[in-house]
KOLMITOR-617215 format. One record per residue (C-alpha): y, z, x; residue number from 1; residue in three letters. Coordinates in nm, 3 decimals. Each point is the difference from the previous one (the first is absolute). Example, Ala and Ser with C-alpha at 12.3 -4.5 7.8 and 13.67 -1.06 7.14 Angstrom:
# KOLMITOR-617215
+---------+---------+---------+-----+-----+
|   north |      up |    east |   n | res |
+---------+---------+---------+-----+-----+
|  -0.450 |   0.780 |   1.230 |   1 | ala |
|   0.344 |  -0.066 |   0.137 |   2 | ser |
+---------+---------+---------+-----+-----+
This chain:
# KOLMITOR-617215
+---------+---------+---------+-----+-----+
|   north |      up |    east |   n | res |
+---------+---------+---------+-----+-----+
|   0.980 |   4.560 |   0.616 |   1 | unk |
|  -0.164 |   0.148 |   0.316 |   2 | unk |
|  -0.205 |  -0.217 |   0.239 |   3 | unk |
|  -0.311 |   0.147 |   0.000 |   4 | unk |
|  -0.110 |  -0.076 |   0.368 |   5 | unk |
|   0.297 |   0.053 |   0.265 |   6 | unk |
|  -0.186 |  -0.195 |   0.216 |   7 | unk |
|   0.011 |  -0.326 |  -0.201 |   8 | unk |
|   0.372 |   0.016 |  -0.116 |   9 | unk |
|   0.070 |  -0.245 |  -0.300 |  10 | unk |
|  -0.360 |   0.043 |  -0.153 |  11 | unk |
|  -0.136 |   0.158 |  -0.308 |  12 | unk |
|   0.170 |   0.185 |  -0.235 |  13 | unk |
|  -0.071 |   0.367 |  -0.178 |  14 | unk |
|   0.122 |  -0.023 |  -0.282 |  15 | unk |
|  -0.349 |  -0.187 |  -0.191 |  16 | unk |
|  -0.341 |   0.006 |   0.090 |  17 | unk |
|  -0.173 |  -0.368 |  -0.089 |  18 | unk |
|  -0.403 |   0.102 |  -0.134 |  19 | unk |
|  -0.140 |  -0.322 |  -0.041 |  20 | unk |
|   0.111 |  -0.393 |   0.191 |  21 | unk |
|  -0.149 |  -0.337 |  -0.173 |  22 | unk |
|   0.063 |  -0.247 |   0.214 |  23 | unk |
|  -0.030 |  -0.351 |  -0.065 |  24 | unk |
|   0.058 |  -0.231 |   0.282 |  25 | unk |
|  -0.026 |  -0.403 |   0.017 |  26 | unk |
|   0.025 |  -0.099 |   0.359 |  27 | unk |
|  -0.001 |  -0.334 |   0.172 |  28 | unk |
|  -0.164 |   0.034 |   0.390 |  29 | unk |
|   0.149 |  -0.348 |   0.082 |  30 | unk |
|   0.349 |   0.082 |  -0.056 |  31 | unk |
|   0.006 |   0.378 |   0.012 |  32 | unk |
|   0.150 |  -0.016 |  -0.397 |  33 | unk |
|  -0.049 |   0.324 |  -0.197 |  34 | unk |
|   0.020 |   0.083 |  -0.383 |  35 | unk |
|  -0.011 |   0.316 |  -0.144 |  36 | unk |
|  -0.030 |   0.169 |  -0.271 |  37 | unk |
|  -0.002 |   0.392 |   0.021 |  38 | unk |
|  -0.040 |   0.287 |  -0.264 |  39 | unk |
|   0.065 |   0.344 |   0.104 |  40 | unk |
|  -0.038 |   0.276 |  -0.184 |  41 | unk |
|   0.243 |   0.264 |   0.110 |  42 | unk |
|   0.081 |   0.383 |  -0.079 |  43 | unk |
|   0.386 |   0.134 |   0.045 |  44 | unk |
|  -0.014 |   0.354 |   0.174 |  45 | unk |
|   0.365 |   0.049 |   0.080 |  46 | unk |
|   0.232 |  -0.027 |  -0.275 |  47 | unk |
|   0.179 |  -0.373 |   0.065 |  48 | unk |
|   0.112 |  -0.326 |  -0.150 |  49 | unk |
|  -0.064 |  -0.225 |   0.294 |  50 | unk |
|  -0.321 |  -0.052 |   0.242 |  51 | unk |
|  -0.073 |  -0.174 |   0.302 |  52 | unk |
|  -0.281 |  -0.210 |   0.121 |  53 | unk |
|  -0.082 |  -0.190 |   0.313 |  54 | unk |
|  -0.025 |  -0.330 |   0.015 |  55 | unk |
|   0.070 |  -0.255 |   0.353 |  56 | unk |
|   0.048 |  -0.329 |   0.021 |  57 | unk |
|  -0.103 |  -0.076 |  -0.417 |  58 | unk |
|   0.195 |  -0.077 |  -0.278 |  59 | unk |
|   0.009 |   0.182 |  -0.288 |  60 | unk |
|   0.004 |  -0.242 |  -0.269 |  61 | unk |
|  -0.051 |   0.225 |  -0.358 |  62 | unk |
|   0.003 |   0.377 |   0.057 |  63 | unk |
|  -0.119 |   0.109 |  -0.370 |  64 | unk |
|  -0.010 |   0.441 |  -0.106 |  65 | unk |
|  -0.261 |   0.005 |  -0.309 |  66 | unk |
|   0.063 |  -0.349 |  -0.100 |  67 | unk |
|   0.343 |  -0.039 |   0.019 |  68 | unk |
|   0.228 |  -0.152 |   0.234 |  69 | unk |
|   0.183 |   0.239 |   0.188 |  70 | unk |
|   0.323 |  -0.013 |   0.313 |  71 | unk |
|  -0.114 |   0.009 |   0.334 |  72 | unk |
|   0.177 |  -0.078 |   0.318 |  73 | unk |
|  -0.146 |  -0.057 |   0.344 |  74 | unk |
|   0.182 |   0.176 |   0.340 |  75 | unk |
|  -0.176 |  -0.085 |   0.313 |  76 | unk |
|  -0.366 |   0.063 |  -0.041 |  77 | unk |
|   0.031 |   0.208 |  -0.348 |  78 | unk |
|  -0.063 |  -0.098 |  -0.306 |  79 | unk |
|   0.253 |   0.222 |  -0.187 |  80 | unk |
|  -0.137 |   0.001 |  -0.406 |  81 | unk |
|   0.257 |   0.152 |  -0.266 |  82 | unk |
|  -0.235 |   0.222 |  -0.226 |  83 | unk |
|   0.239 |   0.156 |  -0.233 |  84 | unk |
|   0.027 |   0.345 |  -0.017 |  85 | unk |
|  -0.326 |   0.173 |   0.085 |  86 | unk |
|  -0.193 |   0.365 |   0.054 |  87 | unk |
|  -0.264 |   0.136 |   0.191 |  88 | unk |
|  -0.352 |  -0.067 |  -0.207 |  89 | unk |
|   0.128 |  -0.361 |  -0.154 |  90 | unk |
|  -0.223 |  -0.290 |   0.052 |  91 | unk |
|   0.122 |  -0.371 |   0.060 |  92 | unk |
|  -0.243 |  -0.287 |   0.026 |  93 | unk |
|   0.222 |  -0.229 |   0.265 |  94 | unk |
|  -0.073 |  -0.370 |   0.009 |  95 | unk |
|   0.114 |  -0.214 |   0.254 |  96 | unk |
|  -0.039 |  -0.361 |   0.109 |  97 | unk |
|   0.097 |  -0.094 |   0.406 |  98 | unk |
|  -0.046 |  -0.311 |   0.158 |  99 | unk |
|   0.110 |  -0.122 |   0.355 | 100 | unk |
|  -0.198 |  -0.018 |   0.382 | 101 | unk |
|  -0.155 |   0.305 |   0.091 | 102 | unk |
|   0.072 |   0.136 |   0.380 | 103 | unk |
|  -0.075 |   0.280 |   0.166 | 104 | unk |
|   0.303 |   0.323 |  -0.040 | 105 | unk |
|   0.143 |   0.057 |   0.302 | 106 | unk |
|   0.111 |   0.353 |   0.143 | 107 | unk |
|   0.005 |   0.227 |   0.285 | 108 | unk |
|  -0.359 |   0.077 |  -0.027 | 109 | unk |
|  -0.053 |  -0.426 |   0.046 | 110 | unk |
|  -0.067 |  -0.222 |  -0.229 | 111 | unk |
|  -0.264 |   0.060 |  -0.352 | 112 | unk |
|  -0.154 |  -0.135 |  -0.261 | 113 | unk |
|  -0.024 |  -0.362 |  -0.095 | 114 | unk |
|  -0.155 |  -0.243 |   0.247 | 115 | unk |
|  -0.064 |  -0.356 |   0.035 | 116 | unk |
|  -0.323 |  -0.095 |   0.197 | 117 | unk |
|  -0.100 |  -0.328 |   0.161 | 118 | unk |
|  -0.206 |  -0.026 |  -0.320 | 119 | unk |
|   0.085 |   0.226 |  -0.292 | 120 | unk |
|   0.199 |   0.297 |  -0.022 | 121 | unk |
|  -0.029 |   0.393 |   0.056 | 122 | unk |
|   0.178 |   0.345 |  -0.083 | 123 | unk |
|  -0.024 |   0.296 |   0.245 | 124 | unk |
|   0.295 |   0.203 |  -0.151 | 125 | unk |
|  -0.010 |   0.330 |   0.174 | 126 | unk |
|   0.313 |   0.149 |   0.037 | 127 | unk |
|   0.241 |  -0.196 |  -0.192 | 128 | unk |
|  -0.192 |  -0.334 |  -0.142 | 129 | unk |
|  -0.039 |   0.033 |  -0.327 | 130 | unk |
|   0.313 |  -0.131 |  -0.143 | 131 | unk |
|  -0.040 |  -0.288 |   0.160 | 132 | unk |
|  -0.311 |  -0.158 |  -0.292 | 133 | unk |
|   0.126 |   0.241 |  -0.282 | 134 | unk |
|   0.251 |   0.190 |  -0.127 | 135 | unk |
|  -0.129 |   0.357 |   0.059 | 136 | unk |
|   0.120 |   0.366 |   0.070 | 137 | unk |
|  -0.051 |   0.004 |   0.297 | 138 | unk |
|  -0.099 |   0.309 |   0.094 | 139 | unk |
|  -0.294 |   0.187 |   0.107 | 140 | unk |
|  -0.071 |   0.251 |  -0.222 | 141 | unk |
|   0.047 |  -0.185 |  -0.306 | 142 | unk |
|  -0.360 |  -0.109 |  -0.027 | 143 | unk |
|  -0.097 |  -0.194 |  -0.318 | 144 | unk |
|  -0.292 |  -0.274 |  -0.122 | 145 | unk |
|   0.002 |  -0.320 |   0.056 | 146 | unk |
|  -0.131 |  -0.300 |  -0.142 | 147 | unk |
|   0.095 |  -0.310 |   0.216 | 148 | unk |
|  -0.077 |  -0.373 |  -0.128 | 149 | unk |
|   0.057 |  -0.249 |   0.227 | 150 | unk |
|  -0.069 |  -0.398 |  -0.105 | 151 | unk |
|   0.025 |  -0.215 |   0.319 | 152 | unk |
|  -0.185 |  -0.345 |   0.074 | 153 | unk |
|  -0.308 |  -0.022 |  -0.038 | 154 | unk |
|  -0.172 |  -0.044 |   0.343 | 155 | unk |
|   0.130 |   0.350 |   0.075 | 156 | unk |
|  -0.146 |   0.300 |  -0.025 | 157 | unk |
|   0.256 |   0.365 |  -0.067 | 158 | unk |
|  -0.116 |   0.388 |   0.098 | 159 | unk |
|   0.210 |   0.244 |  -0.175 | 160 | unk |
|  -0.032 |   0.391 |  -0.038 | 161 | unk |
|  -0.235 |   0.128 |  -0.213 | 162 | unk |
|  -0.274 |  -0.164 |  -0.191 | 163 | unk |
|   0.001 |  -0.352 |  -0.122 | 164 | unk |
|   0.012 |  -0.050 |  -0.375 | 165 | unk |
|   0.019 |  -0.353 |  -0.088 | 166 | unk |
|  -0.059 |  -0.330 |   0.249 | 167 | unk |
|   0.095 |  -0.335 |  -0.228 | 168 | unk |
|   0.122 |  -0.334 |   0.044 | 169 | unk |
|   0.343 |  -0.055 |  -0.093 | 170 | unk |
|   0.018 |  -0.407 |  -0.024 | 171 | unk |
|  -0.033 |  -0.119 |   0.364 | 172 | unk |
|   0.117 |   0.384 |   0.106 | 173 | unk |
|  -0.259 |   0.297 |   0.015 | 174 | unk |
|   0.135 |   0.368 |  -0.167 | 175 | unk |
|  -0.142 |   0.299 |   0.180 | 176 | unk |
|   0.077 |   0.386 |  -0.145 | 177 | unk |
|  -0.070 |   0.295 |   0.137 | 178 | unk |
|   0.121 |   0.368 |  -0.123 | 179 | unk |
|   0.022 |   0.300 |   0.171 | 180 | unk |
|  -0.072 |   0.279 |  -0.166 | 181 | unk |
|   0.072 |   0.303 |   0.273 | 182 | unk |
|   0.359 |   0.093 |  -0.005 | 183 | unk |
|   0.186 |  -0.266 |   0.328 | 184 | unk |
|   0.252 |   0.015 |   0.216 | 185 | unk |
|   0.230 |  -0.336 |  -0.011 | 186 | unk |
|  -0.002 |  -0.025 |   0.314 | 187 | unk |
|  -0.429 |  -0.010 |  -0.010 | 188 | unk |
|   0.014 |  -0.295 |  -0.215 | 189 | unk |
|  -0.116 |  -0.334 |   0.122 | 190 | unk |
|  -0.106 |  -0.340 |  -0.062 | 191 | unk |
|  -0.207 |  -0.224 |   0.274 | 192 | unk |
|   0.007 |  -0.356 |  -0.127 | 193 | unk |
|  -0.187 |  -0.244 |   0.242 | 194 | unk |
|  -0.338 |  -0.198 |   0.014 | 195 | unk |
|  -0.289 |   0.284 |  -0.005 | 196 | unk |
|  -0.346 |   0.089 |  -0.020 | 197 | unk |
|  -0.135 |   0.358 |  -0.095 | 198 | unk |
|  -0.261 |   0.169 |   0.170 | 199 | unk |
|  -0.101 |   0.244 |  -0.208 | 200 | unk |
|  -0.158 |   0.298 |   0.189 | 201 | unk |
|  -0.309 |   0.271 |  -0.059 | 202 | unk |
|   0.188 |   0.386 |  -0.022 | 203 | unk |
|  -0.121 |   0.323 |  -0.179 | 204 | unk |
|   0.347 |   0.030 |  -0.129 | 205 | unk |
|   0.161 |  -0.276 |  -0.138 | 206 | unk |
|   0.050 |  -0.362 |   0.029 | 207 | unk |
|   0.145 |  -0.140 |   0.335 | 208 | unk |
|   0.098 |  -0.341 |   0.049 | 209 | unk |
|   0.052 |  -0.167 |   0.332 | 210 | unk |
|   0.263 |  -0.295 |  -0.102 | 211 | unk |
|   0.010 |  -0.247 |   0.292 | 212 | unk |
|   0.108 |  -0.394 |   0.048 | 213 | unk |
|  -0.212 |  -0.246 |  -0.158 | 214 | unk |
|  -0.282 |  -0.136 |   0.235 | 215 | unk |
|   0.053 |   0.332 |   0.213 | 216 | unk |
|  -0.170 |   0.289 |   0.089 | 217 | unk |
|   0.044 |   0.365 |  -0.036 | 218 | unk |
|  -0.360 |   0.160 |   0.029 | 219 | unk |
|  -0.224 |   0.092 |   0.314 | 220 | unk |
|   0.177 |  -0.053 |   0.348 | 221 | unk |
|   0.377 |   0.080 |  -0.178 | 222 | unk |
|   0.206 |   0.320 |  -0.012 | 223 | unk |
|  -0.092 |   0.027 |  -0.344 | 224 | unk |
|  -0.381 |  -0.032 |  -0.005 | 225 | unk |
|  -0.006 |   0.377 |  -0.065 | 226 | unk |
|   0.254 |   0.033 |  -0.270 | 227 | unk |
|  -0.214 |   0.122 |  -0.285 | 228 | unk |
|  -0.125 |   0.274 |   0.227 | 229 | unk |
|   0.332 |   0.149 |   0.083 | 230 | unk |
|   0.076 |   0.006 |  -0.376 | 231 | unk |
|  -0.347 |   0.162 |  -0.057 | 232 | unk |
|   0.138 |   0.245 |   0.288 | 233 | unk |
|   0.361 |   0.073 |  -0.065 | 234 | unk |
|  -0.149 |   0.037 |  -0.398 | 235 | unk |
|  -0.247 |   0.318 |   0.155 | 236 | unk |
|   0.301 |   0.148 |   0.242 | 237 | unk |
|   0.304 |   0.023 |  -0.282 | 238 | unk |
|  -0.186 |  -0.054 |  -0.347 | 239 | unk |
|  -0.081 |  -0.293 |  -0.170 | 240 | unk |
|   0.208 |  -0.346 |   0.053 | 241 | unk |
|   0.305 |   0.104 |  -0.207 | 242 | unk |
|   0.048 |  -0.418 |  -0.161 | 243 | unk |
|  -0.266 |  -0.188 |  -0.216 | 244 | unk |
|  -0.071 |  -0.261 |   0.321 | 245 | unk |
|   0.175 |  -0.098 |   0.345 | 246 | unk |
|   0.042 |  -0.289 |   0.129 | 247 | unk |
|   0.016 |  -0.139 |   0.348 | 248 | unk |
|   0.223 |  -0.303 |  -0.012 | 249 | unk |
|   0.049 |  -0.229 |   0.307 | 250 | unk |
|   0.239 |  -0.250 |   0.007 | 251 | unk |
|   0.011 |  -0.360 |   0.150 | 252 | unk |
|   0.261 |   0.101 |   0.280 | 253 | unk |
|   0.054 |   0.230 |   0.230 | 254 | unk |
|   0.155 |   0.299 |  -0.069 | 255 | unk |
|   0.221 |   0.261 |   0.209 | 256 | unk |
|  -0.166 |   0.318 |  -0.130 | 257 | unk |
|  -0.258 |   0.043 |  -0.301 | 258 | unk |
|   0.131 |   0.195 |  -0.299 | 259 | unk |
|  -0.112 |   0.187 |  -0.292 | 260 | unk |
|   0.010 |  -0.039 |  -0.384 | 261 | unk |
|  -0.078 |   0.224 |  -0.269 | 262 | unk |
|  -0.349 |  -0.086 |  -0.037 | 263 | unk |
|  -0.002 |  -0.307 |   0.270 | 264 | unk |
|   0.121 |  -0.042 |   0.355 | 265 | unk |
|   0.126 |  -0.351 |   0.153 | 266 | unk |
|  -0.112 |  -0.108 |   0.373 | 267 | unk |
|   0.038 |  -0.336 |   0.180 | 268 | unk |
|  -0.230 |  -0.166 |   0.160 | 269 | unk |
|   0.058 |   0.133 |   0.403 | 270 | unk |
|  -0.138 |   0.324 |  -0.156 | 271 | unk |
|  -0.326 |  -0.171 |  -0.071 | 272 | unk |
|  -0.197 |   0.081 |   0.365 | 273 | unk |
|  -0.200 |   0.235 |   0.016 | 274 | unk |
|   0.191 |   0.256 |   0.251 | 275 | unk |
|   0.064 |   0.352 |   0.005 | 276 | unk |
|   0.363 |  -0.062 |  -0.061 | 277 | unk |
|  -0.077 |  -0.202 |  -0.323 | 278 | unk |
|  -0.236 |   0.184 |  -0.148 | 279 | unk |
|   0.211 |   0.322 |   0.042 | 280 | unk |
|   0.241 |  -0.219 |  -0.230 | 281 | unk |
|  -0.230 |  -0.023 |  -0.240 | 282 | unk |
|  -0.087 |   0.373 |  -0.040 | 283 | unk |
|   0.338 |   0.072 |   0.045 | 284 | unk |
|   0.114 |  -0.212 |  -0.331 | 285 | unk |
|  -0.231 |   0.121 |  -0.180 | 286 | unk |
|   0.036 |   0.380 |   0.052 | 287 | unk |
|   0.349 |  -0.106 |  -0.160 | 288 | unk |
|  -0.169 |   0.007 |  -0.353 | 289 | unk |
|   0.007 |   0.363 |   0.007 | 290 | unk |
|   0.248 |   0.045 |   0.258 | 291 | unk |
|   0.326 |  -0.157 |  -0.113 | 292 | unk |
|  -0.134 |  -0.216 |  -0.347 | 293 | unk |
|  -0.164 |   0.307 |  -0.218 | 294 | unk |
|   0.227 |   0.269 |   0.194 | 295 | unk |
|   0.281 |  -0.175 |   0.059 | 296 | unk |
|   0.340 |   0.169 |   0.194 | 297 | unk |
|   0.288 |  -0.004 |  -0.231 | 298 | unk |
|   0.253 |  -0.106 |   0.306 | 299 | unk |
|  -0.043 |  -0.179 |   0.265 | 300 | unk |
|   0.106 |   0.307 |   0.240 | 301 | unk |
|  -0.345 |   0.077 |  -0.029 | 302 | unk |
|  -0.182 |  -0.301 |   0.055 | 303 | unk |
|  -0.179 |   0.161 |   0.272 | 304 | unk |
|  -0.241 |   0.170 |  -0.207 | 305 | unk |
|  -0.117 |  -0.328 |  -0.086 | 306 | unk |
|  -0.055 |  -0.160 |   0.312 | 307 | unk |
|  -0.071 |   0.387 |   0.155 | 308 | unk |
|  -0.309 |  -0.026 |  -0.203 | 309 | unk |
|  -0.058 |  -0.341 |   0.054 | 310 | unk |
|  -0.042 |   0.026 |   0.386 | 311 | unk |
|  -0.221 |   0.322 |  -0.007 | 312 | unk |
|  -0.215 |  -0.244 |  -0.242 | 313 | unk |
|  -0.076 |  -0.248 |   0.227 | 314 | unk |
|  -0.126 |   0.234 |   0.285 | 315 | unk |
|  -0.183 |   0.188 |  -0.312 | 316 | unk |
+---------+---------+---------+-----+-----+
């Protein structure tokens, strides 16, 4: 097995490509508790009998390979899954169930992925993150679908990628899914789980959201009072918005930097004035939709030509 991304040693591995992630999640805010169940449906391109996957901090409780139980041993943060004897062009459907606290990864790039807020919880995964809610392989240029279910309680609200599919109660817990259609990045996968409103914005393109704190404001007089605009704009410069709808999401702390999902980007709320130095954030996120989410650098060597991009976007 060869690391695909010398820069993040110990992640991702070459020999499968995953093409579609179900995840189910049940999360408790209160005590940071998460259970999940996750189906991935996985192609072997090198000849093997063992994979990989990533996984921090979670237990893997069942690891299943088309319905049946299967060895699997865990060595620091991989998830090492005995697949029998396998060859390029085979198909596995890999089920898993993890439990346990979810934390952020750490590494030399800092720490990523899951994080507790005062009130609710985040995931801004970029470089190394994504292991750290589900088991994943974690690497950049194996892009797949997603469908993401998360069932939380009820007085919160959750913004996933892509488009949401089904909203119902669950008991005294709410169930929110969302798919993603447009081949992801694990790393680009998030979930924002806090208490929200939705400001739902006029643009020639597609639907844009502004996601902001209960009671709060995100509108006229804010950083993001133009946002549809510079959708509208970016969509006329590069060719139409490359995801079905994007999503502004501020959180109810504040944040170090602002950061971009596929199809959604995460701020806190010291971004929120209107300044020139804010509102360049906001451009500058969202240029990452074509710049780094639908074009996406299969190595973090070349990260550059993601934030490259970015910057000329903001004075653009």
């Amino acid at each position: 097995m060869t690391a695909p991304d010398p820069w993040l040693p110990r992640h991702g591995d070459t020999r499968y490509r995953v093409h579609h992630y179900d995840l189910r999640l049940d999360y408790k805010v209160a005590t940071n508790r998460l259970n999940e169940d996750a189906t991935l449906h996985v192609e072997i391109v090198e000849a093997t009998s063992r994979i990989e996957l990533d996984l921090y901090r979670l237990k893997a409780d069942k690891v299943r390979i088309d319905g049946r139980p299967t060895r699997y041993r865990v060595r620091d943060h991989r998830l090492i899954v005995e697949t029998g004897p396998r060859t390029p062009g085979e198909r596995l459907r890999l089920d898993l169930r993890v439990s346990g606290k979810p934390g952020p990864v750490p590494g030399v790039h800092g720490e990523a992925g899951w994080e507790e807020l005062t009130d609710g919880s985040m995931v801004g995964s970029q470089p190394h993150g994504a292991p750290s809610w589900f088991p994943c392989n974690d690497d950049a240029a194996d892009k797949a679908t997603y469908r993401i279910s998360v069932t939380t309680d009820g007085d919160y609200d959750v913004i996933a990628n892509g488009t949401l599919v089904e909203h119902r109660r669950v008991g005294g817990s709410v169930c929110w899914t969302y798919a993603m259609e447009h081949p992801m990045s694990p790393y680009l996968a998030t979930v924002q789980i806090g208490r929200y409103e939705l400001d739902r914005r006029a643009s020639a393109s597609v639907p844009v959201d502004v996601v902001h704190p209960r009671g709060g404001d995100a509108g006229a007089g804010t950083a993001f009072a133009h946002q549809s605009e510079m959708v509208d704009f970016f969509s006329e410069l590069f060719g139409g918005y490359p995801f079905a709808e994007y999503r502004a999401v501020i959180v109810d702390d504040s944040l170090e930097i602002p950061l971009e999902a596929q199809g959604l980007s995460s701020f806190g709320l010291n971004f929120l004035p209107d300044t020139w130095e804010n509102e360049r954030l906001v451009a500058h996120e969202l240029s990452h939709q074509w710049f780094g989410n639908s074009v996406t650098a299969e190595a973090l060597q070349h990260i550059w030509l993601h934030e490259g991009f970015a910057c000329y976007c903001e004075w653009l």
